[in-house]
C-alpha positions as CSV (number, residue, x, y, z in Angstrom):
1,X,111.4,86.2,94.5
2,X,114.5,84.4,96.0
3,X,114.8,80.9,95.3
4,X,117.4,78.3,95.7
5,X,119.1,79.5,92.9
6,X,117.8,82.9,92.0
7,X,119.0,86.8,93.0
8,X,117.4,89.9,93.1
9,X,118.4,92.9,91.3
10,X,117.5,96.4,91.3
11,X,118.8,100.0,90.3
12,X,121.4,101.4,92.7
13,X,120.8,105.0,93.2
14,X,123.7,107.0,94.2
15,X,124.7,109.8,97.0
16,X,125.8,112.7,97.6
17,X,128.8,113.3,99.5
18,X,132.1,115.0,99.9
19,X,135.6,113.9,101.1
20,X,138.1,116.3,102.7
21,X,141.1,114.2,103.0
22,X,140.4,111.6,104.9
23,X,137.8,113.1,106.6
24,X,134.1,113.4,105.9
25,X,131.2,115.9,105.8
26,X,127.9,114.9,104.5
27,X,125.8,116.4,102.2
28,X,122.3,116.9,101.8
29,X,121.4,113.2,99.8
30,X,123.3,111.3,102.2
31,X,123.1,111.9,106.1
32,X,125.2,110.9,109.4
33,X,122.4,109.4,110.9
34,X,121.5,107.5,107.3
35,X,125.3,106.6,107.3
36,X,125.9,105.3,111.2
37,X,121.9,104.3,112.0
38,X,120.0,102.3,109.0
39,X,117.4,100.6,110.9
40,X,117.8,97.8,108.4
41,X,121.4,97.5,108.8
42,X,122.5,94.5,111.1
43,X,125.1,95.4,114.0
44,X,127.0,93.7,116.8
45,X,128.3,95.2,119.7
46,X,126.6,97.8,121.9
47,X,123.5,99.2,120.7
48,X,124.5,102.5,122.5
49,X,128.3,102.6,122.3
50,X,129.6,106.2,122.1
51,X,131.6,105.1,118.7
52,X,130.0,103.3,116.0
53,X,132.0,101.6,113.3
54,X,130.1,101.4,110.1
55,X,132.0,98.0,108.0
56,X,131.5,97.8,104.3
57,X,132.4,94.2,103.4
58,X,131.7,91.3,101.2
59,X,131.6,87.2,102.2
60,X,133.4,86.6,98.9
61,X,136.6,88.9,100.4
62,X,139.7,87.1,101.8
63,X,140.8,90.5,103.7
64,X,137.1,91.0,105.1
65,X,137.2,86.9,106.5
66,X,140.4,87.6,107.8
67,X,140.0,90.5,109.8
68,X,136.5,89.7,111.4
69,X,137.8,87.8,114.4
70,X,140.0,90.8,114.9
71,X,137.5,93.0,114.6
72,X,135.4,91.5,116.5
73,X,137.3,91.0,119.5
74,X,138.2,94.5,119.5
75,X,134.7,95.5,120.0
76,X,133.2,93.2,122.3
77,X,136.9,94.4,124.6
78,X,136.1,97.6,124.2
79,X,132.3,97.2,125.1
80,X,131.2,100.4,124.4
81,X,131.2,100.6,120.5
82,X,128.4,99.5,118.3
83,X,129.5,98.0,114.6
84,X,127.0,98.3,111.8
85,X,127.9,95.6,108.9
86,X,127.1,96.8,105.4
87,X,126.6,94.2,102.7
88,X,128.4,95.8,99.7
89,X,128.3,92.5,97.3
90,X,130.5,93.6,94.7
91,X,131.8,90.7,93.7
92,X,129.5,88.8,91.7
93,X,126.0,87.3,91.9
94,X,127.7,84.8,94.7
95,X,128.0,87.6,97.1
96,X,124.5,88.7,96.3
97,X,123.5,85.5,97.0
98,X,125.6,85.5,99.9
99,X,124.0,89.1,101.4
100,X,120.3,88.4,100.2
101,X,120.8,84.8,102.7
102,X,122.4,86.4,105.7
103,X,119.9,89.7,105.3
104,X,116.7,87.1,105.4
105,X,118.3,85.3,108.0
106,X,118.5,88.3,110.0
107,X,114.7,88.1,109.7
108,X,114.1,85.2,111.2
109,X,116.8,85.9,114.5
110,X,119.8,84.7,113.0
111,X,121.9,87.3,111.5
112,X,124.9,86.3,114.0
113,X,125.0,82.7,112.8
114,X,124.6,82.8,109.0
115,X,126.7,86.2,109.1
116,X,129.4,84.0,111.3
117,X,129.4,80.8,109.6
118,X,129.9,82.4,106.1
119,X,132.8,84.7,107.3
120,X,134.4,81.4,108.1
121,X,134.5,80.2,104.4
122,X,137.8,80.4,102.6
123,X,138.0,82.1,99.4
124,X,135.7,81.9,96.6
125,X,132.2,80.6,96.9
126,X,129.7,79.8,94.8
127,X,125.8,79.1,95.9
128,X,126.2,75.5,97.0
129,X,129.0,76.6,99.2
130,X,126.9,79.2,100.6
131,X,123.7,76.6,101.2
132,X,125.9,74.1,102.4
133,X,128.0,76.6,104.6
134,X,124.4,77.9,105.8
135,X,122.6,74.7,106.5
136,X,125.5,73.3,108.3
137,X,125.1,75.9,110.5
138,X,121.7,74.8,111.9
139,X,119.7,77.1,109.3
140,X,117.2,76.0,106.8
141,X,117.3,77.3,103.0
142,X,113.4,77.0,102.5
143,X,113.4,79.1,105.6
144,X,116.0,81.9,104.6
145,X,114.1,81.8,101.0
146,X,110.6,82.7,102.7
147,X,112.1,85.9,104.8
148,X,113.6,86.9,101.9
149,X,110.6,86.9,99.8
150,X,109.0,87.9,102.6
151,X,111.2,91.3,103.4
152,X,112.2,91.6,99.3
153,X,112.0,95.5,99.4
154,X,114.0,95.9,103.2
155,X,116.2,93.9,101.4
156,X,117.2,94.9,98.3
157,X,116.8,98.9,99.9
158,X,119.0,98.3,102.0
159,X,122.0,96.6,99.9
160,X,121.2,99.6,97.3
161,X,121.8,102.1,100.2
162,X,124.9,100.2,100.9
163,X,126.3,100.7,97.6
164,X,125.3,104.0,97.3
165,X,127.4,105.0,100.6
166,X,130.1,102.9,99.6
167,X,130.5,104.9,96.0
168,X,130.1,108.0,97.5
169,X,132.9,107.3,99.6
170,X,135.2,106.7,96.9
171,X,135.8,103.3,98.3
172,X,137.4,101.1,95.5
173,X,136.9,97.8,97.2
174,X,136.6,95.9,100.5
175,X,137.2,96.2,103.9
176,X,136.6,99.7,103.9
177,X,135.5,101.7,107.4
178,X,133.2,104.4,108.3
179,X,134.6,105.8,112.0
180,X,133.5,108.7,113.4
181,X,134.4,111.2,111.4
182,X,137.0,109.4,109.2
183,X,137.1,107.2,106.4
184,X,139.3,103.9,106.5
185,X,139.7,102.2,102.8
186,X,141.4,98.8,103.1
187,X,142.3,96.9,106.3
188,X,142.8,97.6,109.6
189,X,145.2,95.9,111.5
190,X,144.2,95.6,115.4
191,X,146.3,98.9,116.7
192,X,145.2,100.8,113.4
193,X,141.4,99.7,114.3
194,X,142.0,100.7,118.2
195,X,143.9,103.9,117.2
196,X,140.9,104.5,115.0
197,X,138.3,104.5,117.9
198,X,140.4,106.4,120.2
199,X,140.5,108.9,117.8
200,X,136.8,108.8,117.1
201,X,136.2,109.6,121.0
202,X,138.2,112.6,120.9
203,X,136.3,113.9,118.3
């Protein structure tokens, strides 16, 4: 049960997957379609872009904060890519908190606004930054708490699937991309992330 103050926690099952440079091929635990299409898994841009972007990210990294305008704008310019944003909270019970909030209010219809106001934040957060960040951002806690409780197992699935991926990948930290068929540790600058697409549509 989420509360005010409280965070969920529960085993993180890992993948299977190999890494040929710095491209990809999936093995039999851990799918393309499981990688670039969790139903759970929030996204922006086009629902049917011919590239998807899978992010791995935490609201607690100064890198990931940085970048998202960037990012961002290079997608809704490019209009035909979808970007799937994967919670991978790795850096304390803060960024769970953090996930666990924007996940429920993705719930409710307002992924965009709570995922938005928090990527705002500057640097380290604890959970009244969070509620405070949240709330004045037009959202309600008690609200976000009930879709939470009310989606616990969605939830808490879907940030163990997120980790899983993300250790498969090898990824030691965040940013860290999933495009097309190549993997991206660390952070893209705006031609790197452009380049990147481009090279995605090729094949």
């Amino acid at each position: 049960m989420m509360k005010r103050r409280t965070i969920l926690t529960s085993g993180l099952a890992l993948g299977t997957f190999a890494v040929c440079g710095s491209r990809l091929a999936f093995g039999q635990e851990l799918t393309k379609d499981e990688v670039f299409n969790d139903k759970d898994a929030p996204f922006l841009g086009n629902p049917k872009g011919d590239v998807t972007v899978v992010e791995f990210f935490d609201y607690q990294c100064p890198y990931c904060k940085k970048a998202h305008p960037m990012v961002k704008k290079v997608i809704e310019r490019d209009g035909n890519v979808k970007l799937v944003m994967k919670d991978w909270p790795i850096f304390g019970d803060a960024s769970i908190f953090a996930a666990q909030a924007v996940l429920g209010a993705a719930q409710i219809g307002k992924y965009e606004i709570a995922m938005g106001a928090l990527m705002k934040t500057k640097g380290k957060l604890t959970h009244d930054d969070i509620e405070s960040t949240l709330t004045a951002a037009g959202l309600h806690m008690d609200e976000i708490a009930v879709a939470v409780n009310k989606h616990v197992e969605k939830i808490s699935g879907l940030l163990d699937r997120n980790y899983a991926q993300a250790t498969a990948f090898n990824f030691a930290g965040t940013p860290a991309y999933v495009i097309g068929w190549s993997l991206y540790p660390g952070v893209l600058d705006e031609k790197g992330l452009v380049d990147a697409i481009a090279r995605a549509r090729q094949g």
